[in-house]
RODO-2510 file (C-alpha; in nm, 4 decimals, decimal comma):
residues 189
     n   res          X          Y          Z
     1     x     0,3425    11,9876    32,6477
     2     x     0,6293    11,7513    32,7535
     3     x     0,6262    11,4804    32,9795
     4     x     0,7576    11,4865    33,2914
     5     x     0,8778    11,1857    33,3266
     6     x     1,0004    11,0945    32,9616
     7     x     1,0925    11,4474    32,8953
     8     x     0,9040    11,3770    32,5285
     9     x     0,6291    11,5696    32,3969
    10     x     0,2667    11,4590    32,4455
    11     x     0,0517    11,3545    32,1719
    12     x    -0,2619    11,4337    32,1386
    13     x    -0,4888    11,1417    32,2149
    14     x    -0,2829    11,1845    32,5797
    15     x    -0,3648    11,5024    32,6018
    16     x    -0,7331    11,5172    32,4455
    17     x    -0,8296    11,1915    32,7310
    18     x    -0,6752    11,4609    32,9765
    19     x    -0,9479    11,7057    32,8721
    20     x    -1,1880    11,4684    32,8405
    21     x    -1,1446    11,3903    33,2218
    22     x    -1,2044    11,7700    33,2809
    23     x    -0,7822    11,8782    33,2574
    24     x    -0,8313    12,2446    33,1074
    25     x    -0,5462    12,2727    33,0735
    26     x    -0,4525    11,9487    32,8621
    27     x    -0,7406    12,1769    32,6349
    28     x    -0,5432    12,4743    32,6645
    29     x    -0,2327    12,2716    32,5301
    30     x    -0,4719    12,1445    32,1917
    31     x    -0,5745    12,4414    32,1386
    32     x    -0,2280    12,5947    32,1556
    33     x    -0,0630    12,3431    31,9043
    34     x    -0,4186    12,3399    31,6918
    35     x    -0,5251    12,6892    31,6462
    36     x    -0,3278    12,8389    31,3429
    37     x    -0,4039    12,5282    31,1741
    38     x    -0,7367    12,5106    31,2319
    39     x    -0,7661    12,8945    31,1187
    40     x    -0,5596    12,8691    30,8103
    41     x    -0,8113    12,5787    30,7320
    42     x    -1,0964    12,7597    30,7913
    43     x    -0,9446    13,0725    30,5739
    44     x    -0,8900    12,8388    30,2689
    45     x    -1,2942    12,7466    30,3443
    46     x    -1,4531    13,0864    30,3386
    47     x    -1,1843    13,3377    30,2413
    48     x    -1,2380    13,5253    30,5070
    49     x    -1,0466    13,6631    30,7822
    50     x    -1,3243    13,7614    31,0088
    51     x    -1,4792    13,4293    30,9061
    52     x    -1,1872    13,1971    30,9760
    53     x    -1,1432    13,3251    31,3443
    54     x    -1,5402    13,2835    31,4063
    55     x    -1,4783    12,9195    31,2778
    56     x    -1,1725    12,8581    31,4721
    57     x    -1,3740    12,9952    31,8350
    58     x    -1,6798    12,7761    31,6958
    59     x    -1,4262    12,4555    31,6072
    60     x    -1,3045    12,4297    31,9844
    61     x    -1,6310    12,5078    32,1415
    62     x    -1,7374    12,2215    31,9953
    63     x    -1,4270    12,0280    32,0307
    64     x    -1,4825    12,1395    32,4508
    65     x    -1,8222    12,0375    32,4618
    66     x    -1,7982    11,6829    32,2823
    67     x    -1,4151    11,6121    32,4111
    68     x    -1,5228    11,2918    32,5676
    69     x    -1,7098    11,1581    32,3177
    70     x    -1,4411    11,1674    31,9967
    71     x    -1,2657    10,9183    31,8925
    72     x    -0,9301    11,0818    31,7431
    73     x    -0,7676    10,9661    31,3828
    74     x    -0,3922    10,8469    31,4366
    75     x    -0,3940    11,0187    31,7930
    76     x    -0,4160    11,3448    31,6095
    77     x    -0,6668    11,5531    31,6921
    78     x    -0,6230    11,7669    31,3943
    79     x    -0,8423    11,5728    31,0981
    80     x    -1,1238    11,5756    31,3694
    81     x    -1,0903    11,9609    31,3804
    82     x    -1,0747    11,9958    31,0013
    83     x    -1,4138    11,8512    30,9999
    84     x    -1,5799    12,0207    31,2215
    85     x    -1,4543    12,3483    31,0871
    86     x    -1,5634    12,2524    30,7443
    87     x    -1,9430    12,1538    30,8689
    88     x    -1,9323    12,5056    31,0324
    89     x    -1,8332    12,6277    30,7763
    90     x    -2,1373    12,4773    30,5232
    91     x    -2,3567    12,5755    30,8407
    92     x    -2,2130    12,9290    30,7864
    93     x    -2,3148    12,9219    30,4010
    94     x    -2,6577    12,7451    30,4085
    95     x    -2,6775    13,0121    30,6853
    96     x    -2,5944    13,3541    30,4615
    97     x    -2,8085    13,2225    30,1701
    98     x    -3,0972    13,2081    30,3216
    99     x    -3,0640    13,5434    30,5045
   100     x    -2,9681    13,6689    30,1744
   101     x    -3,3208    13,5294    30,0274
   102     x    -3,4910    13,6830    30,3251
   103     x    -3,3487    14,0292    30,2869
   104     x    -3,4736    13,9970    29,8853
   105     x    -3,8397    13,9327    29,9799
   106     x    -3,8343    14,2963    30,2028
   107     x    -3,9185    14,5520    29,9485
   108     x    -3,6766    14,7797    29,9239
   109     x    -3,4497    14,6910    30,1764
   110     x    -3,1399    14,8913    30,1660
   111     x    -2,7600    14,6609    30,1160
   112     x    -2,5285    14,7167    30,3242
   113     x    -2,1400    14,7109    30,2109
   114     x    -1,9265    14,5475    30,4631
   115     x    -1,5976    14,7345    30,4289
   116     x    -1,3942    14,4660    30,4914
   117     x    -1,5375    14,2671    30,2014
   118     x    -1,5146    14,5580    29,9858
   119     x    -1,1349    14,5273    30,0250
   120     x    -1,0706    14,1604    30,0465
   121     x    -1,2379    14,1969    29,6654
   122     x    -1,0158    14,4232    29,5650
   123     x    -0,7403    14,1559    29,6530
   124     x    -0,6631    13,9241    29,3848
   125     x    -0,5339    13,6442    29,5861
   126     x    -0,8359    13,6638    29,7805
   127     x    -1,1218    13,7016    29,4869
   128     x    -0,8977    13,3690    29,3546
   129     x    -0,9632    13,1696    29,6504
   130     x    -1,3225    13,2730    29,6521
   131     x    -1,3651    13,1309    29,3562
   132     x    -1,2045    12,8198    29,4277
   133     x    -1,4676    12,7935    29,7578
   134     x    -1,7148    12,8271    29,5519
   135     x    -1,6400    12,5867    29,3119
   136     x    -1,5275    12,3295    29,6195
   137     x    -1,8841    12,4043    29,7188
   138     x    -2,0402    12,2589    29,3826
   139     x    -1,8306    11,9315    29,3819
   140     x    -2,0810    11,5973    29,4841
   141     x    -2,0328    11,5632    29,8948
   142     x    -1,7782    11,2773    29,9078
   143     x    -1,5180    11,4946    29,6990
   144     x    -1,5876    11,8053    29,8671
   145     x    -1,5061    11,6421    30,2248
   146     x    -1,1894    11,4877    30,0336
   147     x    -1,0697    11,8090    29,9038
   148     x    -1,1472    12,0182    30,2173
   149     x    -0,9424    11,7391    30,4362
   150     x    -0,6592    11,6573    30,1840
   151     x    -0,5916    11,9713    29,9644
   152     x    -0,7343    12,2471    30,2090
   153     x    -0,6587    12,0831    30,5267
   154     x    -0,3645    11,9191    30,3786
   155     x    -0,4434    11,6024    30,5282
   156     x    -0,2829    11,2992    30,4417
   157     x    -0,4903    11,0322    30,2443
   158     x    -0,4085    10,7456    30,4918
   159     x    -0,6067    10,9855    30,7556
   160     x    -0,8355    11,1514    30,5482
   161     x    -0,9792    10,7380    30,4634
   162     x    -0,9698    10,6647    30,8343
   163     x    -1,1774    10,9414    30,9527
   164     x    -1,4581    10,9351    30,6302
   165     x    -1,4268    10,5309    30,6690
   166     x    -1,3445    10,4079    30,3365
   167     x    -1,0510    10,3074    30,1734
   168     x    -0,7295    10,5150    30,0720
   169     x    -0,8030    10,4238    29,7294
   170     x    -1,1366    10,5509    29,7117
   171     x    -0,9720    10,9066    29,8708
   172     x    -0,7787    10,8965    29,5519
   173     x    -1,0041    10,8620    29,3101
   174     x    -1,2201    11,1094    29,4924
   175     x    -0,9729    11,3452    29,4563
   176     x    -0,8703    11,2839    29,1218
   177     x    -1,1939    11,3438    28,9954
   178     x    -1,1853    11,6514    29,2217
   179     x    -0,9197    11,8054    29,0808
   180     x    -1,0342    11,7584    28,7359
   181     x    -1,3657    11,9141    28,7603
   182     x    -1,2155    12,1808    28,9462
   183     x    -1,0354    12,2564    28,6555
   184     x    -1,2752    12,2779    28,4397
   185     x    -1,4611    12,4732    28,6830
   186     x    -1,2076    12,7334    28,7419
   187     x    -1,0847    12,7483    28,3827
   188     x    -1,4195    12,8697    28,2579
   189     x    -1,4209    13,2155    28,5079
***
């Protein structure tokens, strides 16, 4: 969206205090300039396609409902939505386990193959970043949230430490030690 009267763009934290005051279309405008990244982010997270657009619709339904009470990161609105698709997102998977658990206790209870999975499988690429979910899944929280912000989300450290609230230095050595178990993590499959 551009200014009228400066003819330059407008950032976000203009445009999310827009929505807050009830401006759809300010929303319409975030969610135009958000919503491939917020997707892409939520693909890296689950591997999924089918997945990634349910976390995207779930991302700004939330980002609609609690629009006037968020505080935004660098008046980008974009590290805010990285979180919230990655706590969907460990919604989602708490979630599927324990409907997965459930459908184990019914005596023989018949499984149903989801096509779609079936052939995202047979993609390399795909099982490969599967892997490396799972494995982000099995870090300790405060690298997981480092690694799904900086190396999924591709968030910059600087805004990565403002929006967990601790220092840049302390993003770093999260990640560091991160990367290196997820090494050794990935190395061993």
């Amino acid at each position: 969206m551009i200014s009228h009267a400066t003819g330059a763009p407008v950032d976000d934290r203009a445009l999310w205090d827009r929505a807050a005051g009830g401006d759809e279309a300010a929303f319409g405008e975030l969610f135009e300039r958000h919503a491939e990244a917020v997707w892409n982010h939520a693909y890296r997270l689950t591997g999924s396609w089918s997945a990634a657009e349910d976390l995207t619709s779930s991302t700004f339904l939330t980002a609609w409902r609690r629009r006037a009470d968020v505080t935004l990161v660098r008046d980008s609105a974009l590290p805010w939505l990285y979180t919230v698709a990655g706590n969907a997102a460990r919604d989602e998977h708490r979630g599927a386990r324990r409907r997965l658990r459930l459908l184990r206790k019914i005596p023989d209870a018949p499984v149903v193959s989801d096509h779609a999975d079936s052939v995202a499988e047979r993609i390399d690429g795909e099982q490969r970043l599967r892997e490396i979910v799972e494995a982000v899944r099995t870090l300790p929280k405060s690298q997981r949230e480092v690694v799904e912000l900086c190396l999924l989300g591709d968030v910059s450290v600087a805004d990565a430490a403002a929006l967990l609230t601790v220092a840049e230095v302390t993003v770093r050595a999260h990640l560091s030690r991160a990367r290196a178990r997820l090494r050794t993590l990935l190395e061993e499959k």
